[in-house]
C-alpha positions in Angstrom: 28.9 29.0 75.7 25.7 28.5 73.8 26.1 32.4 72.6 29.0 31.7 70.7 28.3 28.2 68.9 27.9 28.5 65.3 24.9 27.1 63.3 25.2 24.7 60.6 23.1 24.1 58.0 22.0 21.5 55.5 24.1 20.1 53.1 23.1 20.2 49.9 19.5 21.6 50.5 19.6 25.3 50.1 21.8 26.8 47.2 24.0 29.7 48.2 23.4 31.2 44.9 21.0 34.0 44.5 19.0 34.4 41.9 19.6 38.1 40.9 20.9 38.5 37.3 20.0 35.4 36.3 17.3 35.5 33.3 15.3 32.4 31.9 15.5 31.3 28.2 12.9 33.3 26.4 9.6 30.8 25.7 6.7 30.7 23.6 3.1 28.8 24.8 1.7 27.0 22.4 -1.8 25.8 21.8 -3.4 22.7 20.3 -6.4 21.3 19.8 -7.9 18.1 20.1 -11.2 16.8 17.8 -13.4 16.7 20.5 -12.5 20.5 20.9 -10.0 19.8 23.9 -7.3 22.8 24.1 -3.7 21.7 25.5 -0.9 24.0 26.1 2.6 23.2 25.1 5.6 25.4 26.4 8.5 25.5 24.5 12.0 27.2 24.2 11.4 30.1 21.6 14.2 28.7 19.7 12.5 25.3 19.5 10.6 23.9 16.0 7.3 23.2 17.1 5.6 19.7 16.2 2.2 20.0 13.8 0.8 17.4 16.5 1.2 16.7 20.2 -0.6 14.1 22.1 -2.5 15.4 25.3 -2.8 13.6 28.8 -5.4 11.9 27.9 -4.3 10.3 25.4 -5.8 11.9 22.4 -3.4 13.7 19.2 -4.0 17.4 19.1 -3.3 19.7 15.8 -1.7 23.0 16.5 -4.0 25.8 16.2 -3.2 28.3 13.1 -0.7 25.7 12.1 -0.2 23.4 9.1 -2.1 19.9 8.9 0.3 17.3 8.4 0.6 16.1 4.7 -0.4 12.4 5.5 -0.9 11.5 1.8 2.3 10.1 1.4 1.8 7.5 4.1 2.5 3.7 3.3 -0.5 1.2 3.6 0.5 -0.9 6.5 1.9 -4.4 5.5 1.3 -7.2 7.7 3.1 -10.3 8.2 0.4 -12.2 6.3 0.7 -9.3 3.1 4.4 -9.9 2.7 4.0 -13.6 3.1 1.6 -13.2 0.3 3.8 -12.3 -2.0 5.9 -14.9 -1.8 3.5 -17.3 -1.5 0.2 -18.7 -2.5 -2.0 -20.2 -0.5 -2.1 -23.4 -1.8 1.8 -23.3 -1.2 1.1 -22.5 2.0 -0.8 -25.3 2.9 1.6 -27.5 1.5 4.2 -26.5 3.5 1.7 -27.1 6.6 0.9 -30.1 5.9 4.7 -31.1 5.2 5.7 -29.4 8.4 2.7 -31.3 10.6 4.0 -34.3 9.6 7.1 -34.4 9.9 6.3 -32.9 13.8 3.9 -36.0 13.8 6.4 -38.8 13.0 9.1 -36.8 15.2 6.8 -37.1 18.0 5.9 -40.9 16.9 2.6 -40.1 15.7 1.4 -42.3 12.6 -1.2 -40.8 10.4 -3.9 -43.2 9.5 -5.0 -41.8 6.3 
């Protein structure tokens, strides 16, 4: 009996497919450079526009090498918070309002202010 049992086999983990005919997408390797003179290699498809930066493993942006810097002159200052409340405000408005605002919280709370 044990000469004619069939063998099975794993479901789902070996393809039946081989891999005869079958070509990969053509790719181009692509190399950038940190400051500190660190290289990192980027594979992409050949049909793929390649970024003028890339940030490595460790953490640290890269410039392609041969490429383009990035035109970073048109960059906006960064605004904060306090900037944009600046232009509404003055300071001494500002305070105002604090004041205003502490007590009212003080008299909701049942706070008198000895002053």
């Amino acid at each position: 009996m044990s000469d004619r049992s069939l063998r099975g086999m794993r479901l789902g983990a070996q393809s039946m497919e081989t891999e005869s005919g079958v070509e990969p997408a053509p790719r181009q390797r692509v190399e950038y450079r940190c400051e500190d003179g660190e290289r990192v290699f980027v594979t992409f498809s050949s049909e793929a526009e390649i970024p003028a930066t890339w940030v490595s493993k460790t953490g640290k942006e890269a410039l392609l090498v041969d490429g383009e810097k990035p035109d970073t002159s048109n960059d906006k200052p960064v605004r904060t918070h306090w900037d944009m409340l600046l232009e509404r405000r003055s300071v001494e408005e500002l305070e105002q309002i604090l004041q205003d605002r502490l007590t009212i919280l003080r008299e909701r709370r049942g706070e008198r202010r000895s002053a």
